[in-house]
C-alpha positions as CSV (number, residue, x, y, z in Angstrom):
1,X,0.0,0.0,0.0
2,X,2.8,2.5,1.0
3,X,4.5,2.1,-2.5
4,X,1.0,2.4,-4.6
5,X,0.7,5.3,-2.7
6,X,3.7,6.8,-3.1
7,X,3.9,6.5,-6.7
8,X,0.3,7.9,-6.7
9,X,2.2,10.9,-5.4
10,X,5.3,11.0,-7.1
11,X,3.6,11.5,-11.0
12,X,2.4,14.8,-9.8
13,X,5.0,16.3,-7.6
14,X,7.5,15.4,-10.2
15,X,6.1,17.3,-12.6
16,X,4.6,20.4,-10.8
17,X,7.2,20.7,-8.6
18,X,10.2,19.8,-10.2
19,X,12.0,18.2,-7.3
20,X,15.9,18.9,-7.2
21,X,17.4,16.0,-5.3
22,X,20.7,15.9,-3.6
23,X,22.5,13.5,-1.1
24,X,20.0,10.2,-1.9
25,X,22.9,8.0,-1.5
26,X,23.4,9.0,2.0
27,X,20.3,7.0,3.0
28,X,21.5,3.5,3.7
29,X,19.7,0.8,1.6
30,X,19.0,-1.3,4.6
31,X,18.8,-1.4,8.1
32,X,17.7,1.3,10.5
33,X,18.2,5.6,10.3
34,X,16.8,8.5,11.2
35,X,15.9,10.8,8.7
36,X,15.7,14.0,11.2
37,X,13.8,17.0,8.5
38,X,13.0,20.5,9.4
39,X,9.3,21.4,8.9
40,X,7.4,24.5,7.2
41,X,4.6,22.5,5.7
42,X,2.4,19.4,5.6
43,X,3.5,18.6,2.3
44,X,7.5,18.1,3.8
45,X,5.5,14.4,4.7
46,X,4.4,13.5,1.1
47,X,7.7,15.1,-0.5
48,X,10.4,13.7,1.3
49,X,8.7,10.1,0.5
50,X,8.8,10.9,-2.7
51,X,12.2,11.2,-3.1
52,X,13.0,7.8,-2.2
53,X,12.4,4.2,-2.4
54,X,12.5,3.0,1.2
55,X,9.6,3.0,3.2
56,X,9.7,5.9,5.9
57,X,7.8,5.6,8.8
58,X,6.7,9.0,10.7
59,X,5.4,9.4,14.2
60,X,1.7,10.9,13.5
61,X,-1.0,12.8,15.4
62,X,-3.3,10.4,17.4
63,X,-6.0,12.6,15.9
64,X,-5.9,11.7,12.2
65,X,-6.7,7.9,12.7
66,X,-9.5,9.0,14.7
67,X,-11.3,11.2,13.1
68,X,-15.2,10.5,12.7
69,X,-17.4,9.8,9.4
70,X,-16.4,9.1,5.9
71,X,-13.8,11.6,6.0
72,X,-12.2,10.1,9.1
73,X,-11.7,7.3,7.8
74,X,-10.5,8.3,4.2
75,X,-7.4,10.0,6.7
76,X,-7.1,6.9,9.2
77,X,-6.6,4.7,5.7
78,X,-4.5,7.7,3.9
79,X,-1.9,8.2,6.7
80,X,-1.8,4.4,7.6
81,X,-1.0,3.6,3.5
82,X,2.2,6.0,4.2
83,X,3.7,4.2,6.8
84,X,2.5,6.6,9.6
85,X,2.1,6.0,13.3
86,X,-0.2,7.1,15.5
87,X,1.0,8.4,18.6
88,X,-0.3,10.6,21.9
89,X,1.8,13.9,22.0
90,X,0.1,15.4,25.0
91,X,2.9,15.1,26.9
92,X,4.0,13.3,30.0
93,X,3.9,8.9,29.8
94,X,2.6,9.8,26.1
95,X,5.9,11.4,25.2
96,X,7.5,8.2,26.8
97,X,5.2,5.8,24.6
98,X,6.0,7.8,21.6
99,X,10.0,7.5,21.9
100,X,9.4,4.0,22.9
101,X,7.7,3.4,19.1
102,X,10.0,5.1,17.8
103,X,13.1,3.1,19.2
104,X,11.1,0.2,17.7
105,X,10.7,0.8,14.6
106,X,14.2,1.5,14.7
107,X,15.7,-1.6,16.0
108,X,13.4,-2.9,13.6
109,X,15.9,-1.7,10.9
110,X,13.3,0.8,9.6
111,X,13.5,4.5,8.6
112,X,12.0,6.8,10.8
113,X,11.0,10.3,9.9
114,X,11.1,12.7,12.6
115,X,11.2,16.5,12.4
116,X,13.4,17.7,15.5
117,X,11.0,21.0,15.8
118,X,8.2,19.2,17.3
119,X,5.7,21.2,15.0
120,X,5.7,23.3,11.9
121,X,7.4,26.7,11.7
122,X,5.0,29.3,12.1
123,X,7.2,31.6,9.3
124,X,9.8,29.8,7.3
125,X,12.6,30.2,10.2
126,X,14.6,27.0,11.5
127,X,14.0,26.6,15.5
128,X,15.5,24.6,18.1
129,X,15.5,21.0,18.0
130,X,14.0,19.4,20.8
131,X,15.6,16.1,22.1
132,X,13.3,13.3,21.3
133,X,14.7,12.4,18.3
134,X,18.5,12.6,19.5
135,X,17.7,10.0,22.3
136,X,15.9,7.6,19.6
137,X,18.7,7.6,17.8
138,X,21.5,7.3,20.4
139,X,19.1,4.5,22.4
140,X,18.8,2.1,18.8
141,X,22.5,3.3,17.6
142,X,21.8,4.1,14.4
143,X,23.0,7.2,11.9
144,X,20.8,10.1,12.0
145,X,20.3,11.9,8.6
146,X,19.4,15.3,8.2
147,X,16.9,16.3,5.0
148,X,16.5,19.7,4.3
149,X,13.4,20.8,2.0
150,X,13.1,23.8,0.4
151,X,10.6,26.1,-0.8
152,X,7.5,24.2,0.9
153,X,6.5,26.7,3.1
154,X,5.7,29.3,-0.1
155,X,3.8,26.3,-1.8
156,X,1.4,25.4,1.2
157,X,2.2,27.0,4.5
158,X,0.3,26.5,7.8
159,X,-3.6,26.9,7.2
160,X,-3.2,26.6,3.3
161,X,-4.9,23.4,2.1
162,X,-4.8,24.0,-1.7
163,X,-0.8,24.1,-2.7
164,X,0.3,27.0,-4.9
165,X,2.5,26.1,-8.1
166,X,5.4,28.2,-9.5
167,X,8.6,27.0,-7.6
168,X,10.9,24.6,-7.4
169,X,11.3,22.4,-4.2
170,X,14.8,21.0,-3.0
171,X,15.0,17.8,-0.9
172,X,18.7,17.6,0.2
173,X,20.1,14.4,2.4
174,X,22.9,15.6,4.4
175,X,26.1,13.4,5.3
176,X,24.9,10.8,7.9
177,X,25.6,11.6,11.9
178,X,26.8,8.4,13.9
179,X,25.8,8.3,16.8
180,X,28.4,5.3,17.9
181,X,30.5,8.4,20.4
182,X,26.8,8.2,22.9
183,X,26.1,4.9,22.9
184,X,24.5,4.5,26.6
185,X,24.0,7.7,26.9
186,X,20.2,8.1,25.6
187,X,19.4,9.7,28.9
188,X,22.6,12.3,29.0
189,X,20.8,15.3,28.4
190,X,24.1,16.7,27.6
191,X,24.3,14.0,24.7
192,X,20.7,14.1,23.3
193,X,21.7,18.3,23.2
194,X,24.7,17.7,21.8
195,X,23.2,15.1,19.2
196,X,20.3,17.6,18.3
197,X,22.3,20.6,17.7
198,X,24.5,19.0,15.3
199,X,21.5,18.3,13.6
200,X,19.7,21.8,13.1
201,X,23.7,23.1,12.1
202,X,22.9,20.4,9.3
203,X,19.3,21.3,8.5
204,X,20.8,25.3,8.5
205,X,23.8,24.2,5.9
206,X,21.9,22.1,3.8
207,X,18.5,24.2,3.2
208,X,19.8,28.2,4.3
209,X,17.1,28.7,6.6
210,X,17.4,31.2,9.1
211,X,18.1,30.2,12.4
212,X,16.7,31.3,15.3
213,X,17.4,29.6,19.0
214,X,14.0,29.0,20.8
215,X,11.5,26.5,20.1
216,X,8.9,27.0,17.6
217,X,6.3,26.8,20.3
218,X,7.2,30.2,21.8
219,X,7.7,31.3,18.4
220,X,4.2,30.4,17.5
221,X,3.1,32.8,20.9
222,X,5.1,35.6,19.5
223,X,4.5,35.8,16.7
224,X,0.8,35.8,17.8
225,X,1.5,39.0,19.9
226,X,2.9,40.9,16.3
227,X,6.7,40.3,17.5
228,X,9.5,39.1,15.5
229,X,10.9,36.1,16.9
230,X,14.4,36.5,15.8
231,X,14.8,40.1,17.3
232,X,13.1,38.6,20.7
233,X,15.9,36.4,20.7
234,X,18.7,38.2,20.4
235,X,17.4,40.7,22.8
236,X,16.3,37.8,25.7
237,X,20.2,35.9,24.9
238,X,21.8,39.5,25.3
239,X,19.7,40.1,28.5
240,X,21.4,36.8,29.7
């Protein structure tokens, strides 16, 4: 099902979107990765598949397989056909179960998609990677690899369900991160930071992206209140 789908998919990104493709043989053929992407737009999920021909499995909302009526069920059958996961995010023991199937599917020699931000950027910037994925990685021991796509947040930003034509996207696969130098340390938090930053310095090299250091959660609030995130945090770290 995942493959039908996929190629269902790749016919019309391929030819409206032109996808520029870079760093495919950094993905191993087999056994388990991490493909760690940054985030501007629900389409990131549908394009990143796209570009290759292992299955990637992605931690999903619990929402979307539970959904009511026809149209809950067209989305529990869509994002089950992609190899996605449902999982709890409020927090708390659901976090816990969440890197726990994560770590799974890893061991399981699987690719796992995660997106290091925790949620969408609310304006195109790169924020700060949370953790999560940084302890998956070091807990299974396997390479993380950073993906960087381009130009998806002008094609269907946050709150935009039709997506715009006109530009080219870019899905770049940067050199693979071993994690072998933490092995048994998936609950250092000085190694899941030190892990995760490496990471968004990829994400930054491979797709230009401002950077800005604080999560896209508080970004989202400020951005909300008409302030510019970047300017609020280089005023709050020169305050420090």
């Amino acid at each position: 099902m995942y493959q039908v789908i996929r190629m269902m998919f790749a016919w019309p990104v391929t030819r409206l979107w032109w996808p520029k493709i870079r760093g495919r043989k950094n993905v191993p053929a087999r056994g388990g990765a991490l493909i760690a992407g940054n985030h501007v737009s629900f389409s990131d999920s549908i394009f990143v598949p796209v570009a290759l021909r292992r299955m990637i499995t992605f931690l999903a909302k619990q929402e979307y397989f539970v959904r009511p009526g026809f149209l809950g069920k067209l989305s529990k059958w869509f994002f089950s056909g992609v190899g996605q996961v449902p999982v709890d995010r409020s927090g708390g023991r659901s976090a816990e179960a969440a890197i726990r199937t994560g770590v799974d599917v890893l061991k399981r020699g699987r690719l796992l998609g995660i997106y290091p931000e925790g949620t969408r950027s609310p304006d195109g910037r790169l924020y700060r990677g949370r953790t999560g994925a940084a302890r998956m990685a070091i807990e299974a021991q396997v390479p993380v690899i950073p993906v960087a796509v381009t130009n998806t947040f002008w094609i269907q930003p946050t709150g935009q369900l039709r997506p715009r034509l006109g530009r080219r996207i870019g899905i770049y696969f940067g050199e693979p991160i071993e994690t072998t130098k933490w092995a048994g340390r998936h609950s250092d938090p000085a190694a899941m930071r030190e892990l995760t930053d490496m990471v968004m310095k990829a994400l930054q090299e491979l797709g230009g992206q401002e950077y800005v250091n604080i999560y896209a959660t508080k970004a989202k609030e400020l951005i909300k209140e008409g302030i510019d995130t970047a300017q609020w945090a280089r005023e709050h770290k020169s305050a420090e």
